[in-house]
C-alpha positions in Angstrom: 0.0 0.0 0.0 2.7 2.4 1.0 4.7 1.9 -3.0 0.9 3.3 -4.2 1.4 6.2 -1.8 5.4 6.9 -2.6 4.6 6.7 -6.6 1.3 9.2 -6.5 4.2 12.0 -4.8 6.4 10.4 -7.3 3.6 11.4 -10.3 3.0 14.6 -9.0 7.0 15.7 -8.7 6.9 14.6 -12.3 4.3 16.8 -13.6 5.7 19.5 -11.4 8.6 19.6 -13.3 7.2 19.2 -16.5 5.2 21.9 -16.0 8.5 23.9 -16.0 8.2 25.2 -19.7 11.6 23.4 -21.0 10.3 20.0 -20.5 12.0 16.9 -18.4 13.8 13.7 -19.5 14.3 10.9 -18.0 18.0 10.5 -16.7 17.5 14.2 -15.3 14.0 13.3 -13.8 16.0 10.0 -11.9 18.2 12.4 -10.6 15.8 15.0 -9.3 13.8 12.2 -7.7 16.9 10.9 -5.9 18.0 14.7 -4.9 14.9 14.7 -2.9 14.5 11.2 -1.2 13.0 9.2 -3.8 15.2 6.2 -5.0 14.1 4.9 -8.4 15.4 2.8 -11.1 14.9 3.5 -15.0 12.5 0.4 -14.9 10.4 2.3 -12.3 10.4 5.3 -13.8 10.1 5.1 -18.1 6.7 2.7 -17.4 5.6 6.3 -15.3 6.3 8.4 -17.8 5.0 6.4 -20.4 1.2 5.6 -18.2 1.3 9.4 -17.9 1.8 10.1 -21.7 -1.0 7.6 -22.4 -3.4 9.1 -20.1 -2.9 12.3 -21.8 -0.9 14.1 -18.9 2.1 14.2 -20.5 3.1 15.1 -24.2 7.0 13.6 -25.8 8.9 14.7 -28.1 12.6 13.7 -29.4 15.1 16.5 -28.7 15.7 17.6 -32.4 19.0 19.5 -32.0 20.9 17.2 -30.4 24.0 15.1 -32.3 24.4 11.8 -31.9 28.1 12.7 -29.9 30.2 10.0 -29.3 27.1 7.5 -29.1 24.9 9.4 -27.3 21.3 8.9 -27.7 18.3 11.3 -28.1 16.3 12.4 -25.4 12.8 12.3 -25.5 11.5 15.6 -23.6 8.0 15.3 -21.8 6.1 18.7 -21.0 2.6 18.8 -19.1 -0.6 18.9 -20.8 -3.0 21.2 -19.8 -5.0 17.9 -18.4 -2.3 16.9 -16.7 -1.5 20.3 -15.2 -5.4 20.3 -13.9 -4.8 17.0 -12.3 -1.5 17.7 -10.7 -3.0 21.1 -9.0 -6.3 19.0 -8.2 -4.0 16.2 -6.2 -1.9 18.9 -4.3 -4.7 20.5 -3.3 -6.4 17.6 -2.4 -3.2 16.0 -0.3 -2.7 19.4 1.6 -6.7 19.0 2.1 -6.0 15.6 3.9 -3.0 16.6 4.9 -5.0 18.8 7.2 -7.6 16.2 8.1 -5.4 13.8 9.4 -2.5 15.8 11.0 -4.7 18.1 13.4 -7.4 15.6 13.5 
């Protein structure tokens, strides 16, 4: 029960940041996460990304200006969708909400 709660704060950091206006990808987003106490793996994470992209919370696109240097891959660069900015403000709201509830009883 507790990995439902950890992911949900996990979703919304994820949309917080894609809200940003330059957009996330994923090896930054790992490292965010684990700046701030969440420890995830790449196998945790892309299936995120990719549920929130299908549920129309997310938008991708491949970085177009980047060279393939020395091997290096694309990035793919998520960005909020207007949905998915509704949603994330909805769920903050709602956790500070019970937040409330629950702390002062």
């Amino acid at each position: 029960m507790f990995r439902e709660f950890f992911l949900g704060f996990v979703k919304i950091h994820i949309l917080h940041h894609a809200a940003d206006g330059r957009g996330i990808y994923g090896q930054w987003m790992l490292e965010e996460l684990n700046h701030h106490g969440y420890r995830l793996s790449p196998g945790t994470l892309y299936p995120i990304l990719f549920r929130l992209e299908r549920a129309g919370w997310l938008e991708s696109r491949w970085e177009e200006d980047h060279p393939r240097v020395l091997g290096r891959p694309r990035r793919r660069f998520y960005q909020v969708t207007g949905v998915g900015a509704r949603n994330a403000r909805a769920a903050v709201k709602d956790l500070e909400s019970a937040f409330r509830k629950v702390a002062w009883g």
